[in-house]
C-alpha positions in Angstrom: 0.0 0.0 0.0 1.0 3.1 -0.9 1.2 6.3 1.6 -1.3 8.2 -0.8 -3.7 5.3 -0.4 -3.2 4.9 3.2 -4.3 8.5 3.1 -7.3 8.0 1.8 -7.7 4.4 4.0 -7.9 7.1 6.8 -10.4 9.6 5.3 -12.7 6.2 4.4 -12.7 5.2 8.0 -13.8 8.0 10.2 -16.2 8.8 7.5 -17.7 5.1 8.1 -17.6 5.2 11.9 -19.0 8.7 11.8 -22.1 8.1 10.4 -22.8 4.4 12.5 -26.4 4.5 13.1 -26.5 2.6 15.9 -23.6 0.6 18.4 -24.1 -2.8 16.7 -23.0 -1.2 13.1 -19.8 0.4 15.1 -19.2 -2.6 16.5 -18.6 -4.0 13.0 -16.6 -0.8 11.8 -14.5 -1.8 15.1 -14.0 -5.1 14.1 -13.3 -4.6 10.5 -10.4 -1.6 10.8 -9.0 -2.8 14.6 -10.1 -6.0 15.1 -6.9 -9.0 15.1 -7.9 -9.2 11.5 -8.9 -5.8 10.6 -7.0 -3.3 8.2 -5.1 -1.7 10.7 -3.2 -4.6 12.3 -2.7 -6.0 9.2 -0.8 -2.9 7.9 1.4 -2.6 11.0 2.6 -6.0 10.1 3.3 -5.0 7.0 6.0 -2.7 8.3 8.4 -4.2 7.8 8.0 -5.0 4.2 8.3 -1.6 3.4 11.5 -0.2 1.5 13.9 1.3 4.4 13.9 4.5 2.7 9.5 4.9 3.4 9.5 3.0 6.6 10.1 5.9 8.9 7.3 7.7 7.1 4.8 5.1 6.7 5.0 3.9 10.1 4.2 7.3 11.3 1.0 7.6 9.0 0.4 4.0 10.1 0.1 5.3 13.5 -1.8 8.2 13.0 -4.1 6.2 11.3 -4.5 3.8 14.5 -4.9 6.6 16.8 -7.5 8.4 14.4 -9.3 5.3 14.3 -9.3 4.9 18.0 -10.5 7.9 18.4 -13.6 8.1 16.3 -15.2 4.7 17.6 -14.8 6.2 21.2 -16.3 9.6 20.2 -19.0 7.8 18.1 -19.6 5.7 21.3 -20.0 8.2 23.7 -22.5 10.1 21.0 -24.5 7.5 20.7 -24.8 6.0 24.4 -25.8 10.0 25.2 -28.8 9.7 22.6 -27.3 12.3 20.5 -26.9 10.1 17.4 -30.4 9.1 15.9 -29.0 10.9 12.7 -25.9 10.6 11.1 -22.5 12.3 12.3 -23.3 16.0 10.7 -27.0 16.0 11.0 -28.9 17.9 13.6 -30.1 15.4 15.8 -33.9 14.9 17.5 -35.6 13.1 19.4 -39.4 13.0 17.9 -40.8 11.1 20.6 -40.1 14.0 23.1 -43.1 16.6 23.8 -42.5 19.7 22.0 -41.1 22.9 23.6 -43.0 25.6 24.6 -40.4 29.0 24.2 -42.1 32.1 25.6 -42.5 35.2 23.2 -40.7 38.1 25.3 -42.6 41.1 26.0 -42.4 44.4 27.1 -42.5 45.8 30.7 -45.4 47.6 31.4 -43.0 51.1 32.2 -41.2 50.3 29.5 -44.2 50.5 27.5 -45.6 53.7 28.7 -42.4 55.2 28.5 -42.3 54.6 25.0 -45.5 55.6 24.2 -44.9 58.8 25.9 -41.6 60.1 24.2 -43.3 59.1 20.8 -45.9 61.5 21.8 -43.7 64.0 22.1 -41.6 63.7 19.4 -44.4 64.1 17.3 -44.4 67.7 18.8 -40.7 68.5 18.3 -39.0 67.0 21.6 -36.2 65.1 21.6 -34.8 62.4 24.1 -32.2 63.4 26.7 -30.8 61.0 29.2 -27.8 61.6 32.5 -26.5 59.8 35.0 -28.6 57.8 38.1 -25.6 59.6 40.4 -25.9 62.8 40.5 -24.2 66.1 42.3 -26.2 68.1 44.6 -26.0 71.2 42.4 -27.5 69.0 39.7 -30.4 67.9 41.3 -31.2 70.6 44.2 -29.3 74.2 43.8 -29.7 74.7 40.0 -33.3 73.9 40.4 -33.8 76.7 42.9 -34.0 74.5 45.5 -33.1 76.1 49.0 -30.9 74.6 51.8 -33.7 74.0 53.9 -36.2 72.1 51.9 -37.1 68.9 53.1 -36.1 66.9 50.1 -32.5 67.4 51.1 -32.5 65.7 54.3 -31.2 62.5 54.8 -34.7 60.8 55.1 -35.8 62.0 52.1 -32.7 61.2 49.5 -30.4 58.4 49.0 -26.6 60.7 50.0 -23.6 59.3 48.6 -20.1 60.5 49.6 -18.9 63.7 47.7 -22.2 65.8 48.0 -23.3 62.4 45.7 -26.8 61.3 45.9 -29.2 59.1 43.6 -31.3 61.2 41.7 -34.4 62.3 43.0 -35.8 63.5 39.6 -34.9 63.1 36.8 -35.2 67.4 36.6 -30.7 67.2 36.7 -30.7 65.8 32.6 -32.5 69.4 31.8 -29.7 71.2 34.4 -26.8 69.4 32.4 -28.8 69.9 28.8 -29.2 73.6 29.4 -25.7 73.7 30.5 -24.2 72.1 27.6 -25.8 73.9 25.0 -27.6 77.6 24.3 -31.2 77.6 23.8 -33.8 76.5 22.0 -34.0 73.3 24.3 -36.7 71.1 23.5 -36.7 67.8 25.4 -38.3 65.0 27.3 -36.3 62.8 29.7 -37.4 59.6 31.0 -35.1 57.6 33.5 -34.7 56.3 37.5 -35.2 58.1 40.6 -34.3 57.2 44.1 -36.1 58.3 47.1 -36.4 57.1 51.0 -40.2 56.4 50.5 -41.6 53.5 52.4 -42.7 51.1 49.8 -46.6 50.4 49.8 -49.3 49.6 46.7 -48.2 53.4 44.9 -45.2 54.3 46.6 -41.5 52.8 46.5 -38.2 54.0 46.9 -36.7 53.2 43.1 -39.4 54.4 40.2 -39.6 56.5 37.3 -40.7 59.6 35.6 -40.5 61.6 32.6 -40.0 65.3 32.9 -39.9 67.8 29.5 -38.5 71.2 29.0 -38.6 73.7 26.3 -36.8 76.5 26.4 -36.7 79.2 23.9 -35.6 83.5 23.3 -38.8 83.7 21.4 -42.6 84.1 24.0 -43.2 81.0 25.4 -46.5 81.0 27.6 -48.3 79.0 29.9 -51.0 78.5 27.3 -48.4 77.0 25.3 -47.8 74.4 28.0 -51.7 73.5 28.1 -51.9 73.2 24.9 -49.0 70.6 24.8 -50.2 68.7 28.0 -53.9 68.6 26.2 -52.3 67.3 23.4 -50.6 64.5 25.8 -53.8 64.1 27.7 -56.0 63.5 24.5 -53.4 61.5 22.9 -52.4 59.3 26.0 -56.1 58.6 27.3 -58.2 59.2 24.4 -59.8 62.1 22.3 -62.4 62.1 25.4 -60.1 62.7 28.8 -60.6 66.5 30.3 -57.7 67.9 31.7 -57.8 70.7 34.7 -54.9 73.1 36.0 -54.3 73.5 39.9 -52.2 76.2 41.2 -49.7 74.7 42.8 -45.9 75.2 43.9 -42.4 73.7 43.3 -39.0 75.7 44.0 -37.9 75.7 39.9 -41.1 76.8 37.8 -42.8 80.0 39.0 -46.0 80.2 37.8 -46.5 76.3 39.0 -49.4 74.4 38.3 -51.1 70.4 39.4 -52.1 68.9 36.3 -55.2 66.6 36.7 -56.6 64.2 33.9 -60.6 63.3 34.0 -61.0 59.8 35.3 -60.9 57.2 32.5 -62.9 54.7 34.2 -65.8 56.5 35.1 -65.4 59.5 32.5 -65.4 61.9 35.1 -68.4 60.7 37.2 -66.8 59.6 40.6 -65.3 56.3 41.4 -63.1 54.2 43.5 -60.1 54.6 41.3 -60.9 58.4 40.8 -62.0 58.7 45.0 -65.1 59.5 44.0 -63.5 63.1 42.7 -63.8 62.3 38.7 -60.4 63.3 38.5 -56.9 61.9 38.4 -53.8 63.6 39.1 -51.0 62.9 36.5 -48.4 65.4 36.7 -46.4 68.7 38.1 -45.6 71.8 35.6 -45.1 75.5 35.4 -43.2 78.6 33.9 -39.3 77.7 34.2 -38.3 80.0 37.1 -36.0 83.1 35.8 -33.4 82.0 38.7 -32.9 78.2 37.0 -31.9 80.5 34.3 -29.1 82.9 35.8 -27.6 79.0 37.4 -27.2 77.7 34.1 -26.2 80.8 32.1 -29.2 81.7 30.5 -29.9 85.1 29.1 -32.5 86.8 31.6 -35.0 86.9 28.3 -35.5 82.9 28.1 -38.9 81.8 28.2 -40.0 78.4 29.3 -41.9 75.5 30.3 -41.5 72.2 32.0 -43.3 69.4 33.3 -43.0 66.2 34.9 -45.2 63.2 35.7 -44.8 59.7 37.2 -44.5 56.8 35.0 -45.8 54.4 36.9 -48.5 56.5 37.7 -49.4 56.3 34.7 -49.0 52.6 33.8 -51.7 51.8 37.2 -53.8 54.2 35.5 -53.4 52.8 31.7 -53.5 49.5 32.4 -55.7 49.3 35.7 -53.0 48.3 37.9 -54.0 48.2 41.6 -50.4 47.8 43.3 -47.6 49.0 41.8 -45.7 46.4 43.9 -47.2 44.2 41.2 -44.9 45.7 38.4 -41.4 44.5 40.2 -42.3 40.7 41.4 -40.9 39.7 37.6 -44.1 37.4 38.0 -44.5 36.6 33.9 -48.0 35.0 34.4 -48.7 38.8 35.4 -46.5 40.6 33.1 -47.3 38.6 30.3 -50.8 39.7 29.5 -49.5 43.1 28.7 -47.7 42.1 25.5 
């Protein structure tokens, strides 16, 4: 025999233990290429027939061939005592006589669906998508928003202090600090993210949730009617063409006029129920003129005009959806989350 078809002696082999159906055909492969008669014996005994010059060489590919072999029926051996040869060596294998596999079709998260559905409102009206940090620097999230030394939010009960004059976010109100610091006006943004606070968690409060807060900020007259008109626009888009919405005077340390913005009950259209508290209205979200001050801390020009707002996301999502506990929405219980795909 010749080295070339030695060569192709090994190629033959492992291609016919390979594909052994079953352990009594590689049984026979076994026999037939290492068994006391098989090829492979027989050509190490021919060894020493070979011309002195080829011996050297041939022995080697004589052994590779025996430890090729070797190899194969103990690979194929182990494939198929694990079950995973019903096909041949190459082929996907299965198993038809197992039940078939149910794999789940992911959806999304509630808040992550509201969220969405919010910033593609507003985009629609010209705002764009803003995001910062979850850490965030005292000036960031208190000072620049006008908000004074004493005001209870800064207390350690109330925030989440980190070392550095650090804290976790309380609002996401810091993005529009570092947006307005980064670039002149017009800004026109929403920004949806985390926020941390020291609240007691019970079936609508708890200490790590959301919101989505929007500015726009412009040298040309912007008015508060401008700001109804875009939170109507929300309202009617958000809820339906058939939601009211009403405007409380209200207050908060950066926007100055401030305003409560309440959306008519979707359950009971403004009639009174237990979802409403018998009130026909549901309160959705805190806005007002940016206050001049916020301006001079980021280096506005003193003739800015501006509005933001800011709502719960969550909030929202109980309302939407008719969620009673918004401990519900952070169990990852998928027989619960599921039905909101």
């Amino acid at each position: 025999m010749t080295l070339e078809e030695l060569l192709t002696l090994k190629e033959t082999a492992l291609r016919e233990i390979g594909s052994a159906a079953d352990a009594a055909e590689l049984e026979r492969w076994r026999i037939h290429y290492m068994g006391r008669n098989g090829l492979v014996p027989a050509l190490m005994r021919q060894l020493k027939e070979v011309p002195a010059e080829q011996r050297a060489e041939f022995g080697r590919e004589t052994n590779s061939l025996r430890q090729a072999v070797t190899g194969a029926l103990e690979l194929r051996k182990s494939a198929l005592a694990s079950g995973a040869a019903a096909a041949p060596a190459g082929a996907a294998a299965f198993d038809f006589s197992l039940p078939g596999r149910w794999n789940g079709v992911g959806t999304l998260h509630p808040v992550s669906l509201v969220i969405e559905e919010v910033c593609g409102i507003f985009a629609r009206l010209g705002f764009t998508v803003a995001d910062g940090p979850d850490i965030e620097t005292s000036f960031n999230n208190f000072e620049a928003l006008n908000t004074p030394a004493h005001h209870p939010s800064m207390d350690e009960r109330d925030t989440f202090w980190l070392d550095d004059n650090r804290l976790l976010r309380t609002q996401t109100s810091p993005v529009q600090i570092r947006v307005m610091l980064s670039q002149p006006p017009p800004v026109r943004i929403v920004n949806p993210g985390r926020c941390y606070r020291r609240d007691t968690t019970d079936a609508t409060h708890s200490a790590n949730f959301h919101q989505i807060e929007g500015l726009y900020v412009d040298t040309d007259p912007v008015s508060l009617a401008d700001l109804k008109s875009t939170l109507a626009h929300f309202a009617r888009e958000m809820m339906g063409p058939d939601v009211k919405v009403r405007f409380r005077p209200h207050f908060f340390p950066f926007t100055e006029p401030s305003v409560e913005v309440d959306f008519s009950c979707h359950v009971c259209g403004g009639s009174g129920c237990r979802v409403c508290k018998q009130s026909g209205w549901i309160e959705i979200a805190g806005a007002g003129m940016v206050d001049p001050r916020v301006y001079a801390k980021v280096g506005y020009p003193a003739d800015c005009y501006g509005y933001a707002f800011g709502m719960g996301v969550e909030r929202i999502a109980m309302i939407k959806y008719g969620i009673t506990d918004i401990r519900l929405l952070y169990e990852n219980d998928l027989r619960y989350l599921r039905q909101f795909g």
